[in-house]
Backbone bond lengths (Angstrom), bond angles and torsions (degrees), N, CA, C in turn:
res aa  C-N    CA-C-N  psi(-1)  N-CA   C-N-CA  omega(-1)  CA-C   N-CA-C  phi
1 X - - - 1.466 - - 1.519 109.01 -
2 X 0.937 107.66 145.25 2.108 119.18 -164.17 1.365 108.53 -125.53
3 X 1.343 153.65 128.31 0.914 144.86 -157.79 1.425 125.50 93.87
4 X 1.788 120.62 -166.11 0.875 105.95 168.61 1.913 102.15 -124.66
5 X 1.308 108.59 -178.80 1.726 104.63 -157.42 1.729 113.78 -168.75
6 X 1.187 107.59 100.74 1.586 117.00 173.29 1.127 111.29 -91.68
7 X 1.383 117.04 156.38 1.273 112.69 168.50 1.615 91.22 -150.35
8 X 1.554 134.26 138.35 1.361 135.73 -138.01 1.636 82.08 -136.86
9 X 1.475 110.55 137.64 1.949 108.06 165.65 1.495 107.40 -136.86
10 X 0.636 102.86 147.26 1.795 90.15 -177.34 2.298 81.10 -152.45
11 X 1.692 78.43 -176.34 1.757 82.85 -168.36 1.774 97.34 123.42
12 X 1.679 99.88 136.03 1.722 110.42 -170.91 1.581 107.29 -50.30
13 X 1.615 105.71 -150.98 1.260 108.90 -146.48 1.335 89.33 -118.00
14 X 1.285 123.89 122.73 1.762 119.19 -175.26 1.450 109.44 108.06
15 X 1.385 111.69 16.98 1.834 99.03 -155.36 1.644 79.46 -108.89
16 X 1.321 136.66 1.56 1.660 110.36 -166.87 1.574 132.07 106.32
17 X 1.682 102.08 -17.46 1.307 121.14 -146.63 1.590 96.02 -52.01
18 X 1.803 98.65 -46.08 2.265 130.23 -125.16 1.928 68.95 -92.87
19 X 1.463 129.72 -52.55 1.407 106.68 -174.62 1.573 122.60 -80.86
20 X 1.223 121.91 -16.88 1.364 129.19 168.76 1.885 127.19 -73.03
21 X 1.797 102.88 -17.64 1.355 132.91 165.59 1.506 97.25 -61.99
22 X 1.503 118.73 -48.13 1.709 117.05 -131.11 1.777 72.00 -86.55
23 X 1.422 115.76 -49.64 1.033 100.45 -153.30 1.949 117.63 -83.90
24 X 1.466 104.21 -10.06 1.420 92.38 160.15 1.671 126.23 -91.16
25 X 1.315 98.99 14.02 1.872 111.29 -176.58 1.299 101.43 -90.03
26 X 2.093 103.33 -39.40 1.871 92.24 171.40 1.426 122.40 -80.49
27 X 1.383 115.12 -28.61 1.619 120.23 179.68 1.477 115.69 -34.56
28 X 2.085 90.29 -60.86 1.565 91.58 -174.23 1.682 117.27 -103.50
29 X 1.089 97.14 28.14 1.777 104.88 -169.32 1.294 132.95 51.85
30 X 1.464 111.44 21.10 1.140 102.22 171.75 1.424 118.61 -109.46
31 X 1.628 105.73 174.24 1.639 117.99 -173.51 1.650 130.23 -40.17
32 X 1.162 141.13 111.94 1.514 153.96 -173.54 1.758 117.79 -80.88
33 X 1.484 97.15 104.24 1.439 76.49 166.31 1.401 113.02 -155.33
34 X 1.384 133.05 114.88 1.102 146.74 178.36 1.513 116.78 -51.10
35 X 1.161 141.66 110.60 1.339 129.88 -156.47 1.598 105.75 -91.25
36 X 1.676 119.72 -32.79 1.232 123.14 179.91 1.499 112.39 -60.30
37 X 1.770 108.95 -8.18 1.593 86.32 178.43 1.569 103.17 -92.52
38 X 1.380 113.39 -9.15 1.492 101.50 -176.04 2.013 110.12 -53.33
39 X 1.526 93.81 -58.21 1.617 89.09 168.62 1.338 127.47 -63.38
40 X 1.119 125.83 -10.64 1.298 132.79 152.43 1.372 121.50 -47.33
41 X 1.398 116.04 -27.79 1.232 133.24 -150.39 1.750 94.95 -108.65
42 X 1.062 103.10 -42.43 1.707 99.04 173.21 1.704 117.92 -85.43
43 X 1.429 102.73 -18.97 1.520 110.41 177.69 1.855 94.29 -73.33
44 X 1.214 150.49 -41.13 1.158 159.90 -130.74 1.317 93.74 -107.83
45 X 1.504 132.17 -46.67 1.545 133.90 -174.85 1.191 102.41 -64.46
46 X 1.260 124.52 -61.04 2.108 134.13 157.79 1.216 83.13 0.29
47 X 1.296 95.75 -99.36 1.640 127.09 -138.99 1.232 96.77 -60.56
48 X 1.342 157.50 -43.10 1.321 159.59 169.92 1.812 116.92 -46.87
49 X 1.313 102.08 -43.84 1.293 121.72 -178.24 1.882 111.41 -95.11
50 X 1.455 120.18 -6.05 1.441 120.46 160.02 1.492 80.28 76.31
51 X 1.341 118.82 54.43 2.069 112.83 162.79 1.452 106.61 -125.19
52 X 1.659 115.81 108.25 1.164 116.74 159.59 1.835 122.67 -16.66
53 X 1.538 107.36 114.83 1.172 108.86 -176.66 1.805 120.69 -48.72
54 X 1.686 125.05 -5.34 1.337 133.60 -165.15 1.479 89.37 -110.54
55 X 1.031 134.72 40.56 1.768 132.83 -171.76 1.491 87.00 -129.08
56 X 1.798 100.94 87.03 1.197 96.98 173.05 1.709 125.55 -81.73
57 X 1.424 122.76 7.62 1.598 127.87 -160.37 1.731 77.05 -103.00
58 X 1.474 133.38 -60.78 1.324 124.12 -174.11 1.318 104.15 -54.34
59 X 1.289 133.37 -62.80 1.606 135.41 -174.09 1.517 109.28 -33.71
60 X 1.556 105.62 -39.39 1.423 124.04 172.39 1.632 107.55 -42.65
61 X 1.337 89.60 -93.32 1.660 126.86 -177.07 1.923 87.93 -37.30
62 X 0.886 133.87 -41.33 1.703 125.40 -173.92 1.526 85.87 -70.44
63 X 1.117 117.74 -87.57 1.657 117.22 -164.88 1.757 132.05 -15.55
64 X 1.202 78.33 -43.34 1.605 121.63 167.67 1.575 104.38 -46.15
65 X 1.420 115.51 -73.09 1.734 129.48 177.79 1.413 94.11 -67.77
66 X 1.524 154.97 -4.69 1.645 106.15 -159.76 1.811 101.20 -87.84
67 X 0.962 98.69 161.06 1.528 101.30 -169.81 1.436 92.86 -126.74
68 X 1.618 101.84 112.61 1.671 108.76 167.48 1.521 111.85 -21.91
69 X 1.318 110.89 -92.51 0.949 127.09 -133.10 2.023 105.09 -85.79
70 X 1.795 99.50 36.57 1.477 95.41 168.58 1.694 98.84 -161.54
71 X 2.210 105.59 59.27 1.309 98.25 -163.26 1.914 68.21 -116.57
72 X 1.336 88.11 123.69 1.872 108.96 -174.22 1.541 102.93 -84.73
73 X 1.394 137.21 102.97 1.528 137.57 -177.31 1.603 103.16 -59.52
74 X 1.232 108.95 -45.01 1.908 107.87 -174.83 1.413 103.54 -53.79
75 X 1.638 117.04 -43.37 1.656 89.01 174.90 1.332 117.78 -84.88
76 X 1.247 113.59 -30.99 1.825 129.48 -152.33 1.975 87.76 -74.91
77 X 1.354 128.79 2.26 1.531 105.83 -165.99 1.731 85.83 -107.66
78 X 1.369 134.76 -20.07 1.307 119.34 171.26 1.533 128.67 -23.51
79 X 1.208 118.19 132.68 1.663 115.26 -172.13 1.294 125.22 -73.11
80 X 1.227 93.73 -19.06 1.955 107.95 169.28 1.102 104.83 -61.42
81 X 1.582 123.50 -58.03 1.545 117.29 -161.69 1.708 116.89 -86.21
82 X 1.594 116.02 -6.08 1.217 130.24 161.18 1.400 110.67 -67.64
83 X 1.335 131.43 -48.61 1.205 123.56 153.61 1.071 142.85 -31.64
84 X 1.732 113.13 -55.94 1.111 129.81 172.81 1.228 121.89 -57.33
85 X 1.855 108.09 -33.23 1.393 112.00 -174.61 1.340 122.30 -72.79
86 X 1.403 95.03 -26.33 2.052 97.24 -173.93 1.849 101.00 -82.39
87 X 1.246 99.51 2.37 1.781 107.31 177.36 1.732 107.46 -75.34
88 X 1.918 101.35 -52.78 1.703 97.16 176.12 1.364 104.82 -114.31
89 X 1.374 122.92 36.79 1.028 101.89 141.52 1.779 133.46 -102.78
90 X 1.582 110.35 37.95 1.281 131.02 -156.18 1.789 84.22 -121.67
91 X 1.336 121.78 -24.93 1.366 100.53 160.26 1.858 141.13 -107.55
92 X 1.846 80.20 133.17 1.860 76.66 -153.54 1.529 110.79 -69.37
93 X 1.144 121.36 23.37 1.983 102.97 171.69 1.818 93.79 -86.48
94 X 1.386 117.13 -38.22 1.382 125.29 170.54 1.873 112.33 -50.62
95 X 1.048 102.95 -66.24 1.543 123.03 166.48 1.751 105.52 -29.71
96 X 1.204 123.63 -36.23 1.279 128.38 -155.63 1.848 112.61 -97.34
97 X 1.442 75.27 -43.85 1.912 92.18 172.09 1.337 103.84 -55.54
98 X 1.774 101.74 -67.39 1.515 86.87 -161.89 1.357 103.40 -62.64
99 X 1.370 123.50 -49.97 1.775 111.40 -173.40 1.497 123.42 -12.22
100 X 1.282 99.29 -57.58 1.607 128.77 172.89 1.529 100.87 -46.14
101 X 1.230 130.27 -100.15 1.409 143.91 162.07 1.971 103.29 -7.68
102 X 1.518 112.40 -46.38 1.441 107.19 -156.26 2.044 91.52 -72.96
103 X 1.439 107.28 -32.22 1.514 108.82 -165.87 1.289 102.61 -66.90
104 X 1.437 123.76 -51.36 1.490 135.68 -156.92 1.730 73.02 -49.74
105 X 0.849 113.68 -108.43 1.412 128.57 174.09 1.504 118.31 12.80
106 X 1.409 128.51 -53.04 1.085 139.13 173.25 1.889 110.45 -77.48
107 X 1.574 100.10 -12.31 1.346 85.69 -175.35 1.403 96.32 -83.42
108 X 1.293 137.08 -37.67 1.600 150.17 174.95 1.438 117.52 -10.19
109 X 1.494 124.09 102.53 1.667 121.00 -173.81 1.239 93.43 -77.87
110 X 1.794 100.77 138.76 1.083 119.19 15.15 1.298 135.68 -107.78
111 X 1.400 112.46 38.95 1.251 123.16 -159.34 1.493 119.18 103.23
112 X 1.609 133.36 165.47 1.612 116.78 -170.08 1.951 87.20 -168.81
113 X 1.884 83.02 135.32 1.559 80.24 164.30 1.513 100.84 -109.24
114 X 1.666 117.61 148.63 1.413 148.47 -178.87 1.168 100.41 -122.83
115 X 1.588 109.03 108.25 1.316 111.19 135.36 2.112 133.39 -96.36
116 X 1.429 103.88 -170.58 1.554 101.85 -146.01 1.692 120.86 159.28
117 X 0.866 107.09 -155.03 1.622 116.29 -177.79 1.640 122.07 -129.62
118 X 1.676 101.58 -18.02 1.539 91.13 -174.66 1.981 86.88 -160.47
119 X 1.575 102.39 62.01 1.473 122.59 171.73 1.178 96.94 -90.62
120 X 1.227 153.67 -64.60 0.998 140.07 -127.94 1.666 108.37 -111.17
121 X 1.477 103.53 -21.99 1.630 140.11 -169.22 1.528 87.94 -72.02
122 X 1.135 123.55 -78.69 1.609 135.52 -120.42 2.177 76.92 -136.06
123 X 1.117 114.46 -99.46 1.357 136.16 -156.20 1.753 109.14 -9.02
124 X 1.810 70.53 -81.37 1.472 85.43 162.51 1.619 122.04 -155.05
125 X 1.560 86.07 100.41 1.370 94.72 166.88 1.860 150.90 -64.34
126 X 1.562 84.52 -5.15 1.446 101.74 167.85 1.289 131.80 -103.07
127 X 1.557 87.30 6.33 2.347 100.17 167.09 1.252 99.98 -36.14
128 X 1.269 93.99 142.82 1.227 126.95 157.95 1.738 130.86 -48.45
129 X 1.729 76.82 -51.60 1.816 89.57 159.75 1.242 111.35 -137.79
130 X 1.218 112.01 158.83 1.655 109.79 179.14 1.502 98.95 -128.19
131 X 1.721 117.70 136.56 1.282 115.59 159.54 1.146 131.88 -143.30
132 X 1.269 120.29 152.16 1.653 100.18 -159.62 1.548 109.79 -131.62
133 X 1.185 115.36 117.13 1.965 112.05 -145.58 1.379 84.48 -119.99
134 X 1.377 103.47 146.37 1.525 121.08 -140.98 1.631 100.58 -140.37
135 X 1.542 123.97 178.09 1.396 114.84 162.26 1.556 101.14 -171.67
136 X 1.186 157.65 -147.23 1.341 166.45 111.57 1.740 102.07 -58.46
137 X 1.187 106.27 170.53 1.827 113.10 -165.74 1.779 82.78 -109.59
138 X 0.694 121.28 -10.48 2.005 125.35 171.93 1.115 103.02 -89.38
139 X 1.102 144.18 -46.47 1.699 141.96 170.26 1.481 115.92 -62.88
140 X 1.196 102.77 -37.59 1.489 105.19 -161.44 1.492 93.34 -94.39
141 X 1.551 117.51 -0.29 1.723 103.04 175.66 1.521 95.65 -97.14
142 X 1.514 115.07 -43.90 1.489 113.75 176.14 1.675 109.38 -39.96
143 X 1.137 122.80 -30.15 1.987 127.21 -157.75 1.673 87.29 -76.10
144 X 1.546 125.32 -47.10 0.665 168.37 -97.28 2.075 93.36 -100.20
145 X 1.416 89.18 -91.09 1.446 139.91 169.43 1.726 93.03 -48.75
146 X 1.797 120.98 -64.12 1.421 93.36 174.68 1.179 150.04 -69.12
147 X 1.293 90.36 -15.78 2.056 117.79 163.46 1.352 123.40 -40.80
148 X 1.564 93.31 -76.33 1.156 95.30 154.22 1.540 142.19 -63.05
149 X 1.779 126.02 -25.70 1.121 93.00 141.21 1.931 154.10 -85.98
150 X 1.175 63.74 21.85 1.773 77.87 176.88 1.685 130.65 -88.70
151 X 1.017 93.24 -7.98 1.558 116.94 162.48 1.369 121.16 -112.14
152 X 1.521 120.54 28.39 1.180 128.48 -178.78 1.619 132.24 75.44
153 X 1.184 108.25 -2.81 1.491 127.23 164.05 1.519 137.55 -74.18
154 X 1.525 116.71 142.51 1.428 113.69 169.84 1.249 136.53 -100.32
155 X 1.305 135.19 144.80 1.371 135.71 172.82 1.025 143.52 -142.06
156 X 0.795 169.59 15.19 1.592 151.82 150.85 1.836 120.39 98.36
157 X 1.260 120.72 71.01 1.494 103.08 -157.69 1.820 101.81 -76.06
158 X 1.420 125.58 -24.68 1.446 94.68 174.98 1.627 116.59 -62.11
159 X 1.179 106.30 -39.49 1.789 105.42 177.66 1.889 111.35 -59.34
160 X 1.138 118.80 -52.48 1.356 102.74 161.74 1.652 125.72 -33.48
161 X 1.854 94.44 -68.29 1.330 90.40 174.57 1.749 121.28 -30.02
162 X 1.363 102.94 -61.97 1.814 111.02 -148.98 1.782 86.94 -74.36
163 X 1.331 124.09 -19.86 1.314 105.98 -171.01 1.879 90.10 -82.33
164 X 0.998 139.29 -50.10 1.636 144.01 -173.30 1.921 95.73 -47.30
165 X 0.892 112.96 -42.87 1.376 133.80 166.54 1.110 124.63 -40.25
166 X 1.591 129.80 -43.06 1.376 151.55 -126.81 1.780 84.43 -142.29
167 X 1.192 117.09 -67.80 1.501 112.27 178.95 1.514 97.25 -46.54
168 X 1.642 126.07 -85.72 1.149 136.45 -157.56 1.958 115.22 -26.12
169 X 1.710 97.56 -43.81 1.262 86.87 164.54 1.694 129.29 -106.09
170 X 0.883 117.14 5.81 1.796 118.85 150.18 1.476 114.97 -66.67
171 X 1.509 120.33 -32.64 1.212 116.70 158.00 1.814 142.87 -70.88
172 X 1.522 86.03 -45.64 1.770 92.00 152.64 1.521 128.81 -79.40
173 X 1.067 108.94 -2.98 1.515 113.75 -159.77 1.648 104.99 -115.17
174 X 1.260 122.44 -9.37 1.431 140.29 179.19 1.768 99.72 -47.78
175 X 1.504 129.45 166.16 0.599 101.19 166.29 1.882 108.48 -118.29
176 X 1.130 116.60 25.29 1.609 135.17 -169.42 1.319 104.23 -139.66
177 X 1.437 106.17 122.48 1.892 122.64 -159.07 1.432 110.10 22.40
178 X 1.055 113.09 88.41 2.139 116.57 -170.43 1.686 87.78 -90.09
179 X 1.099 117.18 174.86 1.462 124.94 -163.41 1.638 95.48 -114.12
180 X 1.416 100.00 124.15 1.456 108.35 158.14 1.824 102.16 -175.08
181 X 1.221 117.26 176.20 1.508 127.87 -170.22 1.090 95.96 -69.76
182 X 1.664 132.24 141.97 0.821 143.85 123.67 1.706 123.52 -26.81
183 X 1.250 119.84 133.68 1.060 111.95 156.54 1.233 148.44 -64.81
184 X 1.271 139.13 40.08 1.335 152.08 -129.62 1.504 92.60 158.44
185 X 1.277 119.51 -0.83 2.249 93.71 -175.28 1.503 92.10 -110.92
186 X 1.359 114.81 159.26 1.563 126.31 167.19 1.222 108.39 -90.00
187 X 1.453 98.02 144.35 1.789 115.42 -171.69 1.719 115.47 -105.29
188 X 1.107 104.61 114.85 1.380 125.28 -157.97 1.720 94.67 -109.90
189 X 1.218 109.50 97.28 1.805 100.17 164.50 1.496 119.33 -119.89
190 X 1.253 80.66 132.13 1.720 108.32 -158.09 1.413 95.37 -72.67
191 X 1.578 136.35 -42.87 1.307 128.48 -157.21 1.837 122.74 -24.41
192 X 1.193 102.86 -44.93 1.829 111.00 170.36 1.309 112.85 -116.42
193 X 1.131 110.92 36.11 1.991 113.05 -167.57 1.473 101.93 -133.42
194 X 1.620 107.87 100.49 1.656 115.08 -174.67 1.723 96.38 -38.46
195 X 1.727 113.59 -167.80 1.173 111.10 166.24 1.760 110.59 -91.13
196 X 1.368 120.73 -12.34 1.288 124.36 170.99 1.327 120.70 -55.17
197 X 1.635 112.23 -47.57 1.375 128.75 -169.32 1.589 112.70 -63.93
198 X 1.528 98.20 -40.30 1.977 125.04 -178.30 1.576 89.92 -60.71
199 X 1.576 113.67 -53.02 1.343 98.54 -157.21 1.741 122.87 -66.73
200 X 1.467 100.02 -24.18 1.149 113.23 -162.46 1.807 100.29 -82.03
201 X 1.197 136.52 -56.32 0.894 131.37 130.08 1.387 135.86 14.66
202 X 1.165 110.40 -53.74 1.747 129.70 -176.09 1.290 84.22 -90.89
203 X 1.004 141.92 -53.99 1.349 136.41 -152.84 1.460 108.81 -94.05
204 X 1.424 117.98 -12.44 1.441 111.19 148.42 1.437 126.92 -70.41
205 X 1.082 110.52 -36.56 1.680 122.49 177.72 1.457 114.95 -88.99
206 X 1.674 136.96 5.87 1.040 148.05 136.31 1.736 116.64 -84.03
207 X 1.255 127.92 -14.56 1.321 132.61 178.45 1.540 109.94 -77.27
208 X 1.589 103.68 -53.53 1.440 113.12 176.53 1.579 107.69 -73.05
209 X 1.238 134.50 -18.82 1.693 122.77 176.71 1.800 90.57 -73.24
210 X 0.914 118.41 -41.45 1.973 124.29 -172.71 1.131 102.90 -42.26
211 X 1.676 104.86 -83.86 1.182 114.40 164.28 1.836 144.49 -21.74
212 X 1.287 121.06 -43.00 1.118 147.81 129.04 1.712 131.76 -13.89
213 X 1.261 78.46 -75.88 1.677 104.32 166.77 1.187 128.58 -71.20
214 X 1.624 123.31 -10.59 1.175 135.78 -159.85 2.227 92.82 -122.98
215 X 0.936 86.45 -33.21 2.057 97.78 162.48 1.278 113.89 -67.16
216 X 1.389 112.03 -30.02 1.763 106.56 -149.48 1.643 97.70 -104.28
């Protein structure tokens, strides 16, 4: 690949997006970056440092420190601090930093796909591709529930559910970059679509933007 090349995913939490990212970042070699861990990353400084999650000047001052390139998924995927995160990430001076931070990043050759909630919306609206991977809030609690038991853990699928529930609308319902498709991204719903089927898919509708681009 020659040039430079975004590709933007956004879509809730359980939909496929964070493994369908990993795997079109290795296909076409370019740069990976999950945007929910950035707030992860300021939800985690809080809680590390004993700062009420509504301390929006610290939430600040964290955003401020996260440093791309040392946001650790083994800790940052804990469910506590996923919680916490969709808590500040509802304030936009926070919202703004990282924005900032998420582009630098996306500007980086050889290009980088980001997924998230408001990539394609807000981030970057001039991807190349936009996609927006989707599921039912019953599927995505079932994905959910087997995850966790698959590493030896228990859970509760109505509480998953109502918590997938509870995120989904603090995230659409925000009133600073709220999550929904871009107009311009293709809608990919995973609900009966292994992650093979999603990928291939994506990678049809990233083949033909190549292609395209490589004519023009």
């Amino acid at each position: 690949m020659t040039g430079f090349f975004t590709i933007a995913i956004d879509g809730p939490a359980g939909a496929g997006k964070g493994t369908l990212a990993r795997r079109l970042a290795d296909h076409y070699r370019l740069n990976l970056l999950d945007t929910g861990l950035t707030y992860r990353a300021v939800a985690h400084a809080l809680i590390q440092h004993a700062l009420p999650l509504d301390n929006v000047s610290a939430a600040e001052t964290a955003a401020r420190q996260v440093d791309m390139a040392k946001l650790d998924r083994a800790v940052l995927s804990a469910h506590a601090i996923g919680e916490a995160a969709s808590k500040v990430a509802v304030y936009p001076t926070v919202r703004r930093i990282l924005v900032e931070k998420q582009r630098d990043f996306a500007r980086t050759p050889p290009g980088a796909v980001l997924d998230g909630r408001d990539i394609g919306t807000v981030v970057c609206p001039d991807a190349d591709i936009k996609l927006y991977v989707t599921a039912s809030a019953e599927v995505r609690a079932k994905r959910r529930l087997a995850e966790i038991e698959s590493i030896g853990g228990t859970a509760n699928f109505a509480e998953i559910l109502a918590d997938i529930v509870r995120r989904d609308e603090r995230d659409m319902g925000r009133a600073d970059s709220p999550l929904k498709p871009a107009a311009d991204a293709h809608l990919l719903d995973t609900s009966e679509m292994a992650i093979e089927a999603a990928f291939l898919a994506a990678m049809a509708i990233v083949d033909d933007a190549l292609a395209r681009r490589n004519k023009a």
